[in-house]
N, C-alpha and C positions, 0 to 999 in steps of 0.2 A: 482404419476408419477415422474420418476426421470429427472434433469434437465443431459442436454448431454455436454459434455467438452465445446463445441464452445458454448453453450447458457452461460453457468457457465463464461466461459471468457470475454465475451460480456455483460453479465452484470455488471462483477466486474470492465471492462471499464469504463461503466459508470459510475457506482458509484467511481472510481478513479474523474474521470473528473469532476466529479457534486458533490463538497465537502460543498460547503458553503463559504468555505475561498478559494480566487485568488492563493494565496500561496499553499495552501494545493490541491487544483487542477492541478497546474503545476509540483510539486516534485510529489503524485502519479501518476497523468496519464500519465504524460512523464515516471516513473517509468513501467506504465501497458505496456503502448505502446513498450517498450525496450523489454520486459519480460515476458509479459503473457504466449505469443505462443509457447513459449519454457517451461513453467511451469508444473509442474507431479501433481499429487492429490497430496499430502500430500504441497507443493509450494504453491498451487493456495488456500489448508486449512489456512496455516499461512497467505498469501496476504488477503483471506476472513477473517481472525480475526483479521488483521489489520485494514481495511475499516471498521471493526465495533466499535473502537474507536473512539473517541473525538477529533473533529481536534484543540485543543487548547491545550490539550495534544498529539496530532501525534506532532504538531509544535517545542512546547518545548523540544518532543525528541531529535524530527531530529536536531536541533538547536544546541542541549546539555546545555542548561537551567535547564532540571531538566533527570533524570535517567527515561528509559522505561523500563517495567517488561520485566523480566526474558526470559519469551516464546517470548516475541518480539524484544530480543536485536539484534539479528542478522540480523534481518529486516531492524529493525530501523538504524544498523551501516552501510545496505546499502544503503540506501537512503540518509544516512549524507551524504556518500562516493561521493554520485553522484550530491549532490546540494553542494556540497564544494568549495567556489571561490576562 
């Protein structure tokens, strides 16, 4: 059975919000929340192969500490964009 856009979103919420790291919950899920509802299938495929990274590597992306791969730089530079003081 296939999952339906609002379950698919609803769950990547959560798994935004519920990282493991305080840090890394506040820059995705403030990210989901901005962005989900507005997101297409192939948007919400990149956001899911984000979430399935390492939050000690999502960190040092978004930080710019160390470089994130290729498929995810564009992600990564908006999420820097949005937690940039």
């Amino acid at each position: 059975m296939s999952e339906t856009i609002e379950a698919r979103r609803k769950r990547m919420s959560i798994r935004a919000w519920r990282r493991g790291t305080r840090e890394m919950d506040l820059i995705l899920g403030g990210y989901a929340d901005a962005h989900l509802a507005a997101m297409d299938g192939p948007a919400l495929d990149a956001f899911d192969a984000l979430l399935a990274e390492d939050d000690h590597d999502l960190y040092q992306w978004v930080t710019g500490q160390s470089v994130p791969p290729a498929r995810l730089a564009v992600l990564v530079g908006e999420l820097a964009a949005r937690t940039a003081v």
